[in-house]
VOMARFI-20986 format. One line per field, with one value per atom (N, C-alpha, C, O): residue number from 0; x, y, z negated; atom name; residue in one letter. Coordinates in Angstrom, 1 decimal, m for minus. Atoms other than C-alpha are relative to their C-alpha. Layout:
BEGIN
kolpa = NUM, ...
X = X, ...
Y = Y, ...
Z = Z, ...
baba = CA, ...
migu = a, ...
***
This chain:
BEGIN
kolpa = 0, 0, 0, 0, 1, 1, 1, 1, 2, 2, 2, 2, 3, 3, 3, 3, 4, 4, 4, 4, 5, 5, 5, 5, 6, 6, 6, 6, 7, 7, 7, 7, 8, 8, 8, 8, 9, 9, 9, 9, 10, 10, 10, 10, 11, 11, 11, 11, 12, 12, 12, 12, 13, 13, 13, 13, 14, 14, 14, 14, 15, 15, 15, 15, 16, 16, 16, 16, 17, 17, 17, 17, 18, 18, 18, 18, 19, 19, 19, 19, 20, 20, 20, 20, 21, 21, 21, 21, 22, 22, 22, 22, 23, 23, 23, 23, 24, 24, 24, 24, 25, 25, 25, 25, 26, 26, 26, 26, 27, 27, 27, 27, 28, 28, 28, 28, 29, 29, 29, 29, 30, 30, 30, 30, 31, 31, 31, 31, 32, 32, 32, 32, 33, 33, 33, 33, 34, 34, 34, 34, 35, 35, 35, 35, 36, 36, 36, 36, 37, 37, 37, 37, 38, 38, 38, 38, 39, 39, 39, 39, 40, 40, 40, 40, 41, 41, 41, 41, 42, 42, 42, 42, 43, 43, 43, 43, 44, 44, 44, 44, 45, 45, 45, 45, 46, 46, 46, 46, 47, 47, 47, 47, 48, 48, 48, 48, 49, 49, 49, 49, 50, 50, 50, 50, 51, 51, 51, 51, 52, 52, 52, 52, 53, 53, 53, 53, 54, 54, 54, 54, 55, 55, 55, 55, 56, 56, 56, 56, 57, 57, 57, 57, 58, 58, 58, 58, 59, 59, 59, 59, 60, 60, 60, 60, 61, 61, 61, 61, 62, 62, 62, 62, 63, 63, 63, 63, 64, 64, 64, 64, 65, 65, 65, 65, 66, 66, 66, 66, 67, 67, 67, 67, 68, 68, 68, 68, 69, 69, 69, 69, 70, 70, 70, 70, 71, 71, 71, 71, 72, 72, 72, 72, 73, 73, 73, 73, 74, 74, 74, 74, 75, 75, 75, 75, 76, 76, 76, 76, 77, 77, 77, 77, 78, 78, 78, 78, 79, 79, 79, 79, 80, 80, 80, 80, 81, 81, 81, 81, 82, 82, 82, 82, 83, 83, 83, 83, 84, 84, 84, 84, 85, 85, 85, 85, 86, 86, 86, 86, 87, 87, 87, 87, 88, 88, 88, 88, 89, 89, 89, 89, 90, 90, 90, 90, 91, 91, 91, 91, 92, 92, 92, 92, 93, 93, 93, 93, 94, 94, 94, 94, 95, 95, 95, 95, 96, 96, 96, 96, 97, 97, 97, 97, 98, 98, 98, 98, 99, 99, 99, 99, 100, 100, 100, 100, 101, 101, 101, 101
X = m0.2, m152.6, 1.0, 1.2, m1.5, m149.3, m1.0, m2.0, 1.0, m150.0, 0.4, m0.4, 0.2, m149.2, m1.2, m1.4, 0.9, m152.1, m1.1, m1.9, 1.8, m154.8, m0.1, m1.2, 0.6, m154.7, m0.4, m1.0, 1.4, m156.3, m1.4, m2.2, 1.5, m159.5, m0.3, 0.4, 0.5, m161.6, m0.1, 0.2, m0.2, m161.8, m1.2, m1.1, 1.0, m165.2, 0.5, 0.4, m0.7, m163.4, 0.7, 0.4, m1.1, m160.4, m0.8, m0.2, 0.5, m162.9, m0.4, 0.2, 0.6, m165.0, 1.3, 1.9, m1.2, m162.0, 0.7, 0.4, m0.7, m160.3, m1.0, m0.7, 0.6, m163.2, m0.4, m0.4, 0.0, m164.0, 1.5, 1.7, m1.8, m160.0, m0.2, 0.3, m0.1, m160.9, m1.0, m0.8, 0.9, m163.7, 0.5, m0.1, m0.2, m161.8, 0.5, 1.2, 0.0, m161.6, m1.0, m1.5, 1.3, m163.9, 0.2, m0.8, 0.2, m162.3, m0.4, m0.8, 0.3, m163.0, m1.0, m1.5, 1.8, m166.5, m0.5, m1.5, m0.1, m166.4, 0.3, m0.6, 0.1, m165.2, m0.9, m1.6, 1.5, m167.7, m1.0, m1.5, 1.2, m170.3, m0.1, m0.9, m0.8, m168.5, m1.0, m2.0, 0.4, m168.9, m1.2, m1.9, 1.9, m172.2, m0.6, m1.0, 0.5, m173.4, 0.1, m0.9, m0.8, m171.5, m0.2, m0.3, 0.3, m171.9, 2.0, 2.7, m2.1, m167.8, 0.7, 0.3, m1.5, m164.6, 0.9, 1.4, m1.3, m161.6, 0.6, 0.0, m0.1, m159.3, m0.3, m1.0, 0.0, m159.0, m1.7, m1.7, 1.7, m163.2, 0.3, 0.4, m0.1, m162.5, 0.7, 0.1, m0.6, m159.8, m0.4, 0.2, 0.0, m161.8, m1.5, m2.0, 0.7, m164.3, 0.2, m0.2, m0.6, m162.6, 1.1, 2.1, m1.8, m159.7, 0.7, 1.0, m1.5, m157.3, 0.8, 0.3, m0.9, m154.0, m0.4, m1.0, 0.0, m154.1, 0.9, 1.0, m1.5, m151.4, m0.8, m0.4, 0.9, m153.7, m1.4, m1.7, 0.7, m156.5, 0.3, m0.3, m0.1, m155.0, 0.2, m0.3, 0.0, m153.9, m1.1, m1.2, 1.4, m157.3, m0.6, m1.2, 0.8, m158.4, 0.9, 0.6, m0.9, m155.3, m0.7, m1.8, 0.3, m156.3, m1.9, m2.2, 1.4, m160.3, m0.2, m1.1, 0.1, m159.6, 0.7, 0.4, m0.8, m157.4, m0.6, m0.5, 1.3, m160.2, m0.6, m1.5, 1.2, m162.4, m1.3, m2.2, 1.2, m164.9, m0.3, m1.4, 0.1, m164.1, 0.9, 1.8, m0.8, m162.7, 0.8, 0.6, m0.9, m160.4, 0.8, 1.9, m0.6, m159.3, 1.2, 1.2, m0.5, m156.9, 0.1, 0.5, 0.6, m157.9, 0.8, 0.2, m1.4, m154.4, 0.2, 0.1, m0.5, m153.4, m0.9, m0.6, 0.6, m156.1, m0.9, m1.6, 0.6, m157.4, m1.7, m2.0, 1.9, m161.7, 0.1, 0.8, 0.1, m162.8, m1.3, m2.2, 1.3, m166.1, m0.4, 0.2, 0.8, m168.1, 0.2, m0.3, 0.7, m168.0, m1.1, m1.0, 1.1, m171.4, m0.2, m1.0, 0.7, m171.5, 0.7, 0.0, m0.8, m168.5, m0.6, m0.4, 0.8, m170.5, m1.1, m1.6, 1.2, m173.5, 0.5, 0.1, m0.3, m172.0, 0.8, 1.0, m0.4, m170.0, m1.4, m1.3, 1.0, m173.8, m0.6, m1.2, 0.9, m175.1, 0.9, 0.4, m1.0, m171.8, m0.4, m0.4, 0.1, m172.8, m1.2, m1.2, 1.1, m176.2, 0.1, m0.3, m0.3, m175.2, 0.1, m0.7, m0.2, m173.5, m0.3, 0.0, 1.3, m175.7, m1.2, m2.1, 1.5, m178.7, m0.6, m1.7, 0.6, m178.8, m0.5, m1.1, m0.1, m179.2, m1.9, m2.2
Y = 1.5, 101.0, m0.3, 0.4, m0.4, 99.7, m1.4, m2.1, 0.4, 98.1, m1.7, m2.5, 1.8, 94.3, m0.5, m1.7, 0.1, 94.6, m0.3, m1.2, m0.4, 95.6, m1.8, m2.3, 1.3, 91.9, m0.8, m1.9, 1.3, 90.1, 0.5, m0.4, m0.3, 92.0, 0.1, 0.1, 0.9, 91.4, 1.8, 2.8, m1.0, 94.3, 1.3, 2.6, m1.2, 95.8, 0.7, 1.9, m0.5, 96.3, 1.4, 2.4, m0.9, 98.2, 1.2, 2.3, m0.9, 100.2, 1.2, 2.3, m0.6, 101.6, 0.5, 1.6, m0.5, 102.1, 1.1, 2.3, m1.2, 104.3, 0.9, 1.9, m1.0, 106.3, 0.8, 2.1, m0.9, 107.1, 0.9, 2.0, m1.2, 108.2, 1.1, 2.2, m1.4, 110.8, 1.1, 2.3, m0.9, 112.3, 0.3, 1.2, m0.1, 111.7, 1.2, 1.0, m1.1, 115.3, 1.2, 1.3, m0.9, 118.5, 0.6, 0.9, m0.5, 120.1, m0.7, 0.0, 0.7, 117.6, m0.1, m0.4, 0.2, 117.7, 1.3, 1.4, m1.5, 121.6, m0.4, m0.5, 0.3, 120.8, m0.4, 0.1, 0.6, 118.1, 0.8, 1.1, m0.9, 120.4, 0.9, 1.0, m1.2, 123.3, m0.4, 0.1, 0.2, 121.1, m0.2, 0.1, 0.4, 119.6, 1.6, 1.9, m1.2, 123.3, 0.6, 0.6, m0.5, 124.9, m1.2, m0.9, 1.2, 121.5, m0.6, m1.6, 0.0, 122.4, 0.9, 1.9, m1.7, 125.0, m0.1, m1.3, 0.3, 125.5, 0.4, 1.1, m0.4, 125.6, 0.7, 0.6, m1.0, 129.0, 0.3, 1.5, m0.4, 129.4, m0.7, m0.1, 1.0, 126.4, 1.4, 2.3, m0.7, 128.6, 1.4, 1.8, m1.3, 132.1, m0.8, m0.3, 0.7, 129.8, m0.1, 0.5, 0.7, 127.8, 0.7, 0.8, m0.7, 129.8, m0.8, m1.0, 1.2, 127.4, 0.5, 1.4, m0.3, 127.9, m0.8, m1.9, 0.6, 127.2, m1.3, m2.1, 1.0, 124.8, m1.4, m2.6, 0.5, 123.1, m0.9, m2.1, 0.4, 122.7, m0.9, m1.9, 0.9, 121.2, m1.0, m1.7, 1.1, 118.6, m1.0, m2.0, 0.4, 118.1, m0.9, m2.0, 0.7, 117.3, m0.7, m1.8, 1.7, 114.9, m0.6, m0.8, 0.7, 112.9, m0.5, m1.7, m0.3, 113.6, m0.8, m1.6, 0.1, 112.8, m1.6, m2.4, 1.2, 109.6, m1.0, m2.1, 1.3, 107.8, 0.2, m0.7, 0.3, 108.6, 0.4, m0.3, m0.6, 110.9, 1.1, 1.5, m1.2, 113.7, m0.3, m1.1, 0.3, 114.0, 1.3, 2.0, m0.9, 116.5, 0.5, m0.1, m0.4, 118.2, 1.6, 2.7, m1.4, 120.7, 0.7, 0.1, m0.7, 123.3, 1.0, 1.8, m0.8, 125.4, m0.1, m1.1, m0.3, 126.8, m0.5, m1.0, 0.7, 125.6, m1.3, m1.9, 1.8, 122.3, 0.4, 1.2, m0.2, 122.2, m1.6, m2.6, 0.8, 120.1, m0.7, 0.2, m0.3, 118.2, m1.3, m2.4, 1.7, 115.3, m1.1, m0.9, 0.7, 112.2, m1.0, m1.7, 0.1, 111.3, m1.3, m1.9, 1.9, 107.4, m0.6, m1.4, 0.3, 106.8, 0.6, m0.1, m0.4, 108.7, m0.5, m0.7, 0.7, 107.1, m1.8, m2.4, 1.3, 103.6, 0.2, m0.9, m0.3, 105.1, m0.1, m0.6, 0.1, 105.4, m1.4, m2.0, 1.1, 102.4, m1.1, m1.9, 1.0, 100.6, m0.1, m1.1, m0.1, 102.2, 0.1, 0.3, 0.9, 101.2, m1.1, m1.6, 1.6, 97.8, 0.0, 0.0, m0.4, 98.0, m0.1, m1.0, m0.5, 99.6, m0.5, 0.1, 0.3, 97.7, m0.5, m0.3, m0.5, 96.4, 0.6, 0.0, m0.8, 98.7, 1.1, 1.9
Z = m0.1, m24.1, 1.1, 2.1, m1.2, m22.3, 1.0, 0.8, m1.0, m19.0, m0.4, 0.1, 0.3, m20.2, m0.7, m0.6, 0.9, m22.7, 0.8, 0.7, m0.8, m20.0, 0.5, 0.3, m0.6, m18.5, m1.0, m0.8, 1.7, m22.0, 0.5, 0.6, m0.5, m20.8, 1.5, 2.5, m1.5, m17.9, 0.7, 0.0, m1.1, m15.0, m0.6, m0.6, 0.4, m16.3, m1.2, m1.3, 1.2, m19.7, 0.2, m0.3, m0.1, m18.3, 1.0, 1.1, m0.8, m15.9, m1.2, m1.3, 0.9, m18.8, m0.7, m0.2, 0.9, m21.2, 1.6, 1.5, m0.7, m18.2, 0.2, m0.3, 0.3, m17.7, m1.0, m0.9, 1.5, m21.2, m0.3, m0.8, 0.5, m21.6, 0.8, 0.5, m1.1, m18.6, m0.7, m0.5, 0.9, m20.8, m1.6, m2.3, 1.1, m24.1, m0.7, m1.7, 0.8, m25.2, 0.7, 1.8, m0.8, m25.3, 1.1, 1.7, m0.8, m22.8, 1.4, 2.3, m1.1, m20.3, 0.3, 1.5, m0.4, m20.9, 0.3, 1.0, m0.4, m20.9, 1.6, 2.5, m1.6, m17.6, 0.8, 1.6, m0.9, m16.5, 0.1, 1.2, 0.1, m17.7, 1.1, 2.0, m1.4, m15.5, 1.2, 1.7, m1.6, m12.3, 0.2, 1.2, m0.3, m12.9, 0.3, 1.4, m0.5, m13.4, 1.5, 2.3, m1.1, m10.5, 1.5, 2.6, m1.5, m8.0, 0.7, 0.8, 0.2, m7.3, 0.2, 0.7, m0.1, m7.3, m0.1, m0.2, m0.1, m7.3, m1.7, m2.5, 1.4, m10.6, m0.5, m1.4, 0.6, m11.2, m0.1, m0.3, 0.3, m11.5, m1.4, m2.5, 1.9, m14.5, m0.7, m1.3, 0.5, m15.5, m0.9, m1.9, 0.5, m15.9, m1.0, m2.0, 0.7, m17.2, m1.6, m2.6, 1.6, m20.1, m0.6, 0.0, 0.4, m22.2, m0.5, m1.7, m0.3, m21.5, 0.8, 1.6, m1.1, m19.5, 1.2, 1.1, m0.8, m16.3, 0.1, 1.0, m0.1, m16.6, m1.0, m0.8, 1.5, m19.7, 0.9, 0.7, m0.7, m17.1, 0.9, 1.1, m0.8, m14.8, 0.2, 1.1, 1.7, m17.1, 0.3, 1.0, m0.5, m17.2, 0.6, 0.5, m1.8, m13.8, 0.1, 0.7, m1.0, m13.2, m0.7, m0.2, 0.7, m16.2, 0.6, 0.7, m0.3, m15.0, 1.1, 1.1, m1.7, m10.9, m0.3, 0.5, 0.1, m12.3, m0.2, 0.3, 0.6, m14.1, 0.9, 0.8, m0.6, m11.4, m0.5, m0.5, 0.4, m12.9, 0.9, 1.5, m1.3, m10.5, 1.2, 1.2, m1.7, m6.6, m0.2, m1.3, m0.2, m5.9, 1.6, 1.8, m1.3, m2.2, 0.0, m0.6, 0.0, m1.3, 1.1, 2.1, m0.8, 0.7, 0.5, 1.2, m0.2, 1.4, m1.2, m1.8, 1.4, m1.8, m1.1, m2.2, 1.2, m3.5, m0.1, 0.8, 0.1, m5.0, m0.4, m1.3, 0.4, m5.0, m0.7, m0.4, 1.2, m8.0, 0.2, 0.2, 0.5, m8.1, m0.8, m0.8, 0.5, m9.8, 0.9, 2.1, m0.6, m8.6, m0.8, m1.8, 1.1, m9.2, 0.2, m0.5, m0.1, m7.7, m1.2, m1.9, 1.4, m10.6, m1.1, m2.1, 1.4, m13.3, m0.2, m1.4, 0.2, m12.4, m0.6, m1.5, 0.8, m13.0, m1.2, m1.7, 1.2, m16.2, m0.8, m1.9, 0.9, m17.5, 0.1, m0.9, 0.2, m16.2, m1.2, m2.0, 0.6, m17.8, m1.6, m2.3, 0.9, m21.0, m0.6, m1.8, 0.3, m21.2, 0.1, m0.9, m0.2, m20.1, m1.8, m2.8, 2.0, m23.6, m1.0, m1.8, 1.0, m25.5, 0.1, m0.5, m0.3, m24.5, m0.9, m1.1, 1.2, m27.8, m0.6, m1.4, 1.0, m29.4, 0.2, m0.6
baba = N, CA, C, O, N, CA, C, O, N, CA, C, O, N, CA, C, O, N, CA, C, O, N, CA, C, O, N, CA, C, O, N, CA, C, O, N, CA, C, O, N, CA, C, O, N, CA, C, O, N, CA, C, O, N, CA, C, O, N, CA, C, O, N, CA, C, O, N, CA, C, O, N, CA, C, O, N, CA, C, O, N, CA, C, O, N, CA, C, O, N, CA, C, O, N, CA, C, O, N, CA, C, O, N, CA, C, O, N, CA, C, O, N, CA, C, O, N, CA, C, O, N, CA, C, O, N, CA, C, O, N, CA, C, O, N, CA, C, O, N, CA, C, O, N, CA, C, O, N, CA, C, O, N, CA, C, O, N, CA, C, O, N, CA, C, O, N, CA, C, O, N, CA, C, O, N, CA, C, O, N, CA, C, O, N, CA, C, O, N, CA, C, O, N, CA, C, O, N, CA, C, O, N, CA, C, O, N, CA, C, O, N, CA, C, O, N, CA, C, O, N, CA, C, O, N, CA, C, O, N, CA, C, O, N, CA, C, O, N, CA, C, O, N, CA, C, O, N, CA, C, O, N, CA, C, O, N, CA, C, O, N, CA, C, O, N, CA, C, O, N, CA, C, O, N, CA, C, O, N, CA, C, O, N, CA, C, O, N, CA, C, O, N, CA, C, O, N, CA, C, O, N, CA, C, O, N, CA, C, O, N, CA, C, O, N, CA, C, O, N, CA, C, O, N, CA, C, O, N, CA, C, O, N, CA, C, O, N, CA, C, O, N, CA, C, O, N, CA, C, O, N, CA, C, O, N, CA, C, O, N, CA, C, O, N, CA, C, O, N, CA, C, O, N, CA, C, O, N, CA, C, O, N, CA, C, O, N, CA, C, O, N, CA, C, O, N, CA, C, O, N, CA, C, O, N, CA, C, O, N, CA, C, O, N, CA, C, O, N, CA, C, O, N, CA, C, O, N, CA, C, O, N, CA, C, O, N, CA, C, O, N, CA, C, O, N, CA, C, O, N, CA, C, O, N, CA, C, O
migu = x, x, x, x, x, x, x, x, x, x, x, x, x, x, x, x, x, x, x, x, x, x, x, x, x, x, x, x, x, x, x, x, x, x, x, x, x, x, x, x, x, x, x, x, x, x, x, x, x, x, x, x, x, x, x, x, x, x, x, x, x, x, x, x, x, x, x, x, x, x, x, x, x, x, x, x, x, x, x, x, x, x, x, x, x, x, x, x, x, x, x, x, x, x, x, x, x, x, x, x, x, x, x, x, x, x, x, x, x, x, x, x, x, x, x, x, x, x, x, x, x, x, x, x, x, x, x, x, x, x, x, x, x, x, x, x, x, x, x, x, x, x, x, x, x, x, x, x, x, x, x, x, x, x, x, x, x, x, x, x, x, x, x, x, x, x, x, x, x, x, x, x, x, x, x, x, x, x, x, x, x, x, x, x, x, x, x, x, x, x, x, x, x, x, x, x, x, x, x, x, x, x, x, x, x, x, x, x, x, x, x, x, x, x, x, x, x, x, x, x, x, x, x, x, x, x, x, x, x, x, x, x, x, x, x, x, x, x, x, x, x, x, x, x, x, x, x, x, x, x, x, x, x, x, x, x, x, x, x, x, x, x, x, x, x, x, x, x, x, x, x, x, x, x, x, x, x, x, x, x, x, x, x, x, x, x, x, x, x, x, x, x, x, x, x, x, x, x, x, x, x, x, x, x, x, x, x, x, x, x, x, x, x, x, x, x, x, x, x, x, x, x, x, x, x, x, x, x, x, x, x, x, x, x, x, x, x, x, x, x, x, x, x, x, x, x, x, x, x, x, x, x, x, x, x, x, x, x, x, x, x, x, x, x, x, x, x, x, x, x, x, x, x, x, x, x, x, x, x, x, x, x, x, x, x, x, x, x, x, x, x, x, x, x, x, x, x, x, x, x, x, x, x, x, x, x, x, x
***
């Protein structure tokens, strides 16, 4: 969506819609899954994990760390990955909100 679009909808809108794009394919949820299991690591654990390139993963995590589903530090050479879980927790409550119809 180009960025002139996003101001027709209101803030909660564009929050939800960017989170969902950070989860919007399986490897990302292979991933989430990853970290939830694991708590957190650095790429290359995803890497021997998932058979994806590293280059593929990391991909990934920008898209992932951008929406704000996961944090991300670098620690010398390498970047430690993990959930964030106060942003995932309101990704669910958003999507019960929602769904509460239902």
């Amino acid at each position: 969506m180009g960025t002139s679009n996003t101001e027709i909808f209101s803030a909660h809108q564009n929050r939800l819609a960017e989170m969902a794009k950070g989860l919007a394919h399986p490897a990302r949820i292979a991933i989430l899954e990853y970290l939830i299991k694991k708590g957190s690591c650095v790429c290359g654990d995803i890497v021997d994990e998932i058979p994806l390139a590293q280059s593929t993963i990391s991909q990934h995590l920008k898209v992932m760390k951008s929406a704000g589903v996961i944090k991300g530090e670098v620690d010398g050479v390498y970047r430690c990955y993990c959930v964030d879980t106060q942003a995932c927790q309101a990704l669910v409550d958003m999507f019960k909100k929602m769904f509460n119809c239902c």
